[in-house]
C-alpha positions in Angstrom: -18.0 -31.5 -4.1 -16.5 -28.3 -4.6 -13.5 -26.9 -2.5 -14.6 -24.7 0.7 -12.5 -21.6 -0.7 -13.1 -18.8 -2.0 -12.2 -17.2 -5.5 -11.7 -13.7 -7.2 -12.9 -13.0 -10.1 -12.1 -9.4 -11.2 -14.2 -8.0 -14.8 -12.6 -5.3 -17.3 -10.4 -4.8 -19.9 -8.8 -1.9 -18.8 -7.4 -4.3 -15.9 -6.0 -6.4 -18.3 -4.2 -3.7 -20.3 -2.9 -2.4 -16.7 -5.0 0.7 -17.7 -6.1 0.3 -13.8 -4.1 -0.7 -10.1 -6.5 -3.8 -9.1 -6.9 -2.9 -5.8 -9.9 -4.7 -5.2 -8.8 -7.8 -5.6 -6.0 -7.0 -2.9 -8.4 -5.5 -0.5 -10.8 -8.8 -1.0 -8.4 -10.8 -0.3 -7.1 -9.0 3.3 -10.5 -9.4 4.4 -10.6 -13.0 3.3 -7.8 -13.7 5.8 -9.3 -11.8 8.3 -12.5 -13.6 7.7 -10.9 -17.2 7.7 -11.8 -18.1 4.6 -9.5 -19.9 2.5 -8.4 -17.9 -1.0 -7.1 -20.2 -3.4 -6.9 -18.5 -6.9 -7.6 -15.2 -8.3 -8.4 -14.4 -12.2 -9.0 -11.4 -14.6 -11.0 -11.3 -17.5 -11.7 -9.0 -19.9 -15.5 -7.2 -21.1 -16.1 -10.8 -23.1 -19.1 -12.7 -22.5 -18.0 -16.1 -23.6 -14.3 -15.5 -21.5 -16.5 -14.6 -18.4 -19.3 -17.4 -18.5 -15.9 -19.7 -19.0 -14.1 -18.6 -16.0 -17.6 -18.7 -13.8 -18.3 -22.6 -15.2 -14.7 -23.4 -14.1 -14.6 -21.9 -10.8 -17.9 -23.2 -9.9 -16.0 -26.7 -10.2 -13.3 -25.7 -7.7 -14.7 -23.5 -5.1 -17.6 -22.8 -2.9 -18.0 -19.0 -3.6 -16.9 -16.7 -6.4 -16.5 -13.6 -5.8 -16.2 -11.2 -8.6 -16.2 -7.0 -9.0 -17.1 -5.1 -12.0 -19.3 -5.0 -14.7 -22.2 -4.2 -13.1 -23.2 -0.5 -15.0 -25.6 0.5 -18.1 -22.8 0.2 -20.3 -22.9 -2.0 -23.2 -19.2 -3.4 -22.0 -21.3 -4.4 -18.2 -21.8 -7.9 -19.2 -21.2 -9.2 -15.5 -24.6 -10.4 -14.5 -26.0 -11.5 -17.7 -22.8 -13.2 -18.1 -23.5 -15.2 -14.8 -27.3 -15.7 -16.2 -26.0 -17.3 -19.3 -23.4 -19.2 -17.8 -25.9 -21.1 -15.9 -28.8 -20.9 -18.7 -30.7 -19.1 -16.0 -33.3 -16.4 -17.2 -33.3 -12.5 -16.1 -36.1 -11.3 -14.1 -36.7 -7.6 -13.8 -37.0 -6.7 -10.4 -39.5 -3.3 -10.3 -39.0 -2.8 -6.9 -34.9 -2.6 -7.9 -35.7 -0.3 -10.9 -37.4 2.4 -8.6 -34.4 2.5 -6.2 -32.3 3.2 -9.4 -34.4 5.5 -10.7 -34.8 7.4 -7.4 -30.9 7.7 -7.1 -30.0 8.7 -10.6 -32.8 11.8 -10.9 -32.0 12.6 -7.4 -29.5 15.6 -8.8 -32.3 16.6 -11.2 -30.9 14.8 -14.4 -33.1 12.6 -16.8 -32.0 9.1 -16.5 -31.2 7.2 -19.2 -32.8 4.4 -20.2 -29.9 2.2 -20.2 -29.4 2.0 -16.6 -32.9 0.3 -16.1 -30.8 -2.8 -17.3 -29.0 -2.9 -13.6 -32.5 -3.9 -12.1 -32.7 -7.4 -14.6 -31.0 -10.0 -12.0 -30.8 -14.1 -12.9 -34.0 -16.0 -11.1 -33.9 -16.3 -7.5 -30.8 -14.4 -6.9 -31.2 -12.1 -4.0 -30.1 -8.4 -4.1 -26.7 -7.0 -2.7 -27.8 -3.4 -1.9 -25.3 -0.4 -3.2 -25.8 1.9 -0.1 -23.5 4.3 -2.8 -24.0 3.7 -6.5 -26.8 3.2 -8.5 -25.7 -0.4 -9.4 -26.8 -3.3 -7.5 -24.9 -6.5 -6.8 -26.2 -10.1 -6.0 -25.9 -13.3 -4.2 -26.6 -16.1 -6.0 -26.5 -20.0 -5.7 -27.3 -21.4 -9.3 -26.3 -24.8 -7.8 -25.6 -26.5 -4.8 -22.8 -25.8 -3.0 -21.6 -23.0 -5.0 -22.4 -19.0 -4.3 -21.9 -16.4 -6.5 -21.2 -12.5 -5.1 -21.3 -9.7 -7.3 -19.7 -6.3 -6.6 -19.2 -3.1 -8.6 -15.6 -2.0 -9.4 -15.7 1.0 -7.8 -13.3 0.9 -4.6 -15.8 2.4 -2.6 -18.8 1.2 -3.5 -17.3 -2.1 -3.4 -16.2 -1.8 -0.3 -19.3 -0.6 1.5 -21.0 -3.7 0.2 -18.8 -5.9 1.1 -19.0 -4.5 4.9 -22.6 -4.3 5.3 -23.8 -7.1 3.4 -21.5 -9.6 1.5 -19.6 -10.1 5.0 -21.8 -11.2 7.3 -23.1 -13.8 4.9 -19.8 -15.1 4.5 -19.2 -15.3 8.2 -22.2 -17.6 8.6 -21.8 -19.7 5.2 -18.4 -19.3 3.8 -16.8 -22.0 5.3 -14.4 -20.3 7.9 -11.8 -22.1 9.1 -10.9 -19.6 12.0 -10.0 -16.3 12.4 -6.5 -14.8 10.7 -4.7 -12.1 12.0 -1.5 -10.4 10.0 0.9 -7.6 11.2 3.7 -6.4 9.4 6.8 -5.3 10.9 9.2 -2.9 8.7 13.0 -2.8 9.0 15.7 -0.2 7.4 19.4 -0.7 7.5 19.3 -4.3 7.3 19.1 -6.9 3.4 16.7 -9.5 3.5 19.3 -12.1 3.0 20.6 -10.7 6.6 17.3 -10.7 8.2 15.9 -14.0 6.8 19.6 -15.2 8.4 18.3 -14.0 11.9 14.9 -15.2 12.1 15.6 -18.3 9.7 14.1 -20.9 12.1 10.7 -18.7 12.7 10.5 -18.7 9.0 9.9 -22.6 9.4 6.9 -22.3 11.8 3.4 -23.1 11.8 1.5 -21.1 13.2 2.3 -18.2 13.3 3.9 -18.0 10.2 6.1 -15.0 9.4 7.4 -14.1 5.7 9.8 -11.5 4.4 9.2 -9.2 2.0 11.4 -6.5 -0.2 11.3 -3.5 -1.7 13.7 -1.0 -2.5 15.7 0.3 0.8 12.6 -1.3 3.3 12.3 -5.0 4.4 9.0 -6.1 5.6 8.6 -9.5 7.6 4.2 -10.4 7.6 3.3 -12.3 10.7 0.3 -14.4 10.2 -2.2 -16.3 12.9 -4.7 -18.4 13.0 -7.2 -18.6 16.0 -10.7 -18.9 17.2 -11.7 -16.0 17.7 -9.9 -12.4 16.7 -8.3 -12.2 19.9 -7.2 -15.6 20.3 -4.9 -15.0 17.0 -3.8 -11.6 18.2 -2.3 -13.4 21.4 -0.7 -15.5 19.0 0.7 -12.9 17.2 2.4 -10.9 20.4 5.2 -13.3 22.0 6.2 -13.6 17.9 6.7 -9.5 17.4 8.4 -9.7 20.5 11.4 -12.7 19.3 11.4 -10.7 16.2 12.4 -7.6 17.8 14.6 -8.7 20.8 16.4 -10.3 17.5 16.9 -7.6 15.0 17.1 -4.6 17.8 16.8 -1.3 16.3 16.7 -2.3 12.5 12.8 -2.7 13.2 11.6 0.8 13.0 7.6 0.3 13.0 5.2 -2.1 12.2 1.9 -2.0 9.7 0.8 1.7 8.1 4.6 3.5 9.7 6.7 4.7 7.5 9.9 5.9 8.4 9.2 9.5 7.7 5.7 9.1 10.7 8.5 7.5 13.2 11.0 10.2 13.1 8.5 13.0 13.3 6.3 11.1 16.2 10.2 10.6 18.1 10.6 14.5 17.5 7.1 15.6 18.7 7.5 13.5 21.6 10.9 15.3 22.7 9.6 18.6 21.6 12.4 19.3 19.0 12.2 20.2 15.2 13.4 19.5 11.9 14.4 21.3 8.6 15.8 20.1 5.7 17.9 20.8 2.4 17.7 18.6 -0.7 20.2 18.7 -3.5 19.9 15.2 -5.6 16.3 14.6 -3.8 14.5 17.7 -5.5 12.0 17.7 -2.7 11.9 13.8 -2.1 12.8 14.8 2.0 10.3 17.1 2.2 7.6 15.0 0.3 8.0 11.8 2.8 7.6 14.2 5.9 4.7 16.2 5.0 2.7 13.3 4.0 2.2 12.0 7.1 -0.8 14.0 8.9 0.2 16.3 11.7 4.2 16.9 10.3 3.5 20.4 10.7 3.5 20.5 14.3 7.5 19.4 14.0 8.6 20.0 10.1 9.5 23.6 9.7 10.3 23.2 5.9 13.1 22.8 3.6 15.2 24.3 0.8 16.0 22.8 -2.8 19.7 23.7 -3.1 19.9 22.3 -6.7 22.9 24.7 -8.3 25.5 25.9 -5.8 24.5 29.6 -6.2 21.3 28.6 -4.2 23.8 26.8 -1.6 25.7 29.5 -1.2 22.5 32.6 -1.3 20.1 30.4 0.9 22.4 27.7 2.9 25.6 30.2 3.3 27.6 27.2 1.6 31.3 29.1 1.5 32.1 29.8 -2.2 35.6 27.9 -1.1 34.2 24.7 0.0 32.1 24.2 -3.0 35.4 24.5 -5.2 37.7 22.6 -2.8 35.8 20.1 -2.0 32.7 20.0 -4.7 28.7 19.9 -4.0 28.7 16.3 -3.5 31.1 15.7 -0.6 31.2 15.5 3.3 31.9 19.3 4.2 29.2 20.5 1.5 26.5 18.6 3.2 27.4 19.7 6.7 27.4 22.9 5.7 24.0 22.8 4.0 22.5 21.0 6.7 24.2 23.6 9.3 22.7 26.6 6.9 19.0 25.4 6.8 19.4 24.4 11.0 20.5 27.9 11.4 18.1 29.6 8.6 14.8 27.8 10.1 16.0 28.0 14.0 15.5 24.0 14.3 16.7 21.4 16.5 17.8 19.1 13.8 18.5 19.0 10.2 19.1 16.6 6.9 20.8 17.6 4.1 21.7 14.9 0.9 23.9 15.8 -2.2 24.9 13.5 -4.2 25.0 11.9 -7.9 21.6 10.3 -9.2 22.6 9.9 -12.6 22.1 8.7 -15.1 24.8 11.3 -15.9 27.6 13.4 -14.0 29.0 10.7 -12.6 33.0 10.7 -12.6 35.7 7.9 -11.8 36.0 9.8 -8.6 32.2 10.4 -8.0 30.1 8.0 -9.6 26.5 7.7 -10.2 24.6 6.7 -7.3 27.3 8.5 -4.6 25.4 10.3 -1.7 26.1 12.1 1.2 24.0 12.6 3.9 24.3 15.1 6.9 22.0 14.9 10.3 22.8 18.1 12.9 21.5 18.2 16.2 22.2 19.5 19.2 25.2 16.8 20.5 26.4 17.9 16.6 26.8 17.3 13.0 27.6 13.9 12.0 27.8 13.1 7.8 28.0 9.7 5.7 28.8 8.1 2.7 26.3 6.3 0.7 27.2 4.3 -2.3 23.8 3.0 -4.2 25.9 2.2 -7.5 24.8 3.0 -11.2 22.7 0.2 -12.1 19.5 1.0 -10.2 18.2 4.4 -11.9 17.6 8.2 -10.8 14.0 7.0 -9.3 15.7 4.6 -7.0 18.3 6.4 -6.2 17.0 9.0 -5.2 14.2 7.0 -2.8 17.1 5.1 -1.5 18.2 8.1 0.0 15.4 9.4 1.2 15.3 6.4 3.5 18.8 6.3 4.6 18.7 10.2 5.3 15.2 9.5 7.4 16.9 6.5 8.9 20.4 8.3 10.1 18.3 10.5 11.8 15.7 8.1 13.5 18.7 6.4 15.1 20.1 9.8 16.1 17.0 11.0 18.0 17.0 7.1 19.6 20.4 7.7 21.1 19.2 10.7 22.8 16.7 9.3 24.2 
């Protein structure tokens, strides 16, 4: 009897040369959890027939469904279904019915179709059709023996995904095998290491149900709550009394939860006091300015920025004093409060952020190494600057996105004090 879990099975080469971000897999596997169902394994394979009818035989010995994405086109290297065919020494049946739908999409722009796309209406005996509301190519579910389901998607994101919502998941609700219902959120924290963190919440860490797990990345902890329950709402309700422990414990370093970011925080805590923001960027070359105006709706707050890279520009565009940048140099306390002063006073905002600093890999000194920063956040109780020391070892990228987050960070807890 085979295991009541699920599998992945993700088709193409260009995955396995990293040619292509296998998103699919990731986004299967969220609404796995969502759906209950237990995800044991998941497993790439190249545009081989013999590799793919392999890793199909062996799954079929460990798990109730398989679900797999790509390899579905015209193309000779589409070897998905009659990979699955062969794997089971099942014939292909055209399916005319199948064949017209294709046909009716692909000359709907007024192009001949080519003959090789009639190949995406020959499905393996008694497998029914997984309809591609998007695409031209069709998927299946199939049970070539008992107790073991096959679901075949596309490997395009979207089509896959509008498949898998109209179709694919309300079959797997009724015969996948669900356990119960899971429900994740993910609360995000700045200014604190995971090592601290795991410290403060180390005996949550241990529990059952929920279960919460950190995770790191560059200058962001993450902590994922996870909860099982009957019914969606019975696992949110889990969920609730947990977020709340986590942040009674760890105060302020929790700055949003799920999709935020810490550049949507700061502008939805300056829209809601009616203030705005400018900005000037030295070692960030635009980093600031990036983070803000990707979040929808920045405009309403974000008045814009200068790229003070040479001190010429500090001094034409931020009014940097010609004495301060030799006293003091561009990457030092006074410089940054006097940029972040200029663009407050050039853009008639509320607050401002300005960053200078060292990003390397060269120009760094005894005195100023590579990966010194300072930071400068004026308001209106003031201008307050800091130090950041990011060290040598972890690259321009880094640190440069490093501080980007402390910057947005400094000035989230700022516009909290006011408050």
């Amino acid at each position: 009897m085979a295991e009541a879990g699920v599998e992945i099975l993700c088709v193409g080469t260009e995955l396995l040369l990293g040619d292509i971000l296998n998103g699919n897999a990731r986004w299967i596997a969220e609404r796995l959890a969502a759906l209950g169902l237990p995800h044991y394994r998941q497993t790439v394979v190249g545009d081989n027939r013999q590799r793919l009818a392999a890793a199909v035989r062996e799954a079929s010995g460990r798990c109730r469904v398989l679900i797999t994405t790509g390899g579905l086109g015209p193309t000779p290297d589409d070897l998905t279904t009659e990979s699955l065919a062969a794997a089971f020494e099942t014939p292909m049946q055209e399916r005319p019915e199948l064949w017209e739908e294709i046909n009716a999409k692909l000359s709907a722009g007024g192009r001949a179709v080519a003959p090789s796309n009639r190949r995406q209406a020959f499905l393996p005996r008694g497998a029914d059709v997984l309809p591609n509301p998007l695409g031209s190519a069709p998927g299946m579910i199939w049970s070539p023996m008992s107790d073991f389901t096959v679901i075949t998607f596309p490997g395009v994101p979207s089509e896959m995904q509008a498949m898998f919502e109209a179709t694919a998941e309300p079959w797997l609700r009724h015969h996948g095998g669900a356990t119960g219902v899971f429900m994740s959120r993910l609360l995000r924290f700045s200014g604190i290491s995971e090592s601290n963190l795991a410290e403060q919440v180390a005996d949550l860490l241990e529990g059952g149900n929920p279960t919460v797990a950190p995770y790191a990345s560059p200058g962001d902890v993450r902590l994922r709550l996870t909860a099982c329950g009957s019914s969606a709402e019975a696992a949110e309700a889990l969920l609730d009394p947990m977020e709340a422990e986590l942040c009674r414990r760890t105060g302020q370093h929790c700055y949003g939860r799920d999709d935020d970011s810490l550049a949507s925080v700061v502008l939805s805590l300056l829209q809601r006091s009616g203030q705005t923001l400018a900005v000037a960027e030295s070692c960030t070359g635009g980093g600031l300015g990036a983070a803000l105006t990707a979040v929808p709706g920045s405009s309403a707050v974000f008045a814009g920025g200068v790229i003070a890279y040479s001190n010429a520009v500090k001094q034409q565009l931020l009014d940097v004093p010609a004495e301060l940048l030799e006293r003091h140099g561009a990457v030092s306390d006074p410089v940054a409060v006097a940029m972040a002063e200029g663009v407050q006073r050039r853009l008639a905002t509320d607050w401002s952020i300005a960053v200078s600093g060292i990003a390397g890999p060269g120009g760094g000194t005894d005195e100023k190494p590579v990966g010194l920063v300072h930071l400068a956040v004026c308001g209106p109780d003031g201008c307050v600057a800091t130090v950041e020391r990011f060290g040598d070892r972890r690259g321009r990228g880094a640190v440069q996105q490093l501080t980007v987050i402390r910057a947005l960070d400094r000035l989230r807890q700022r516009l909290l004090a006011q408050s």
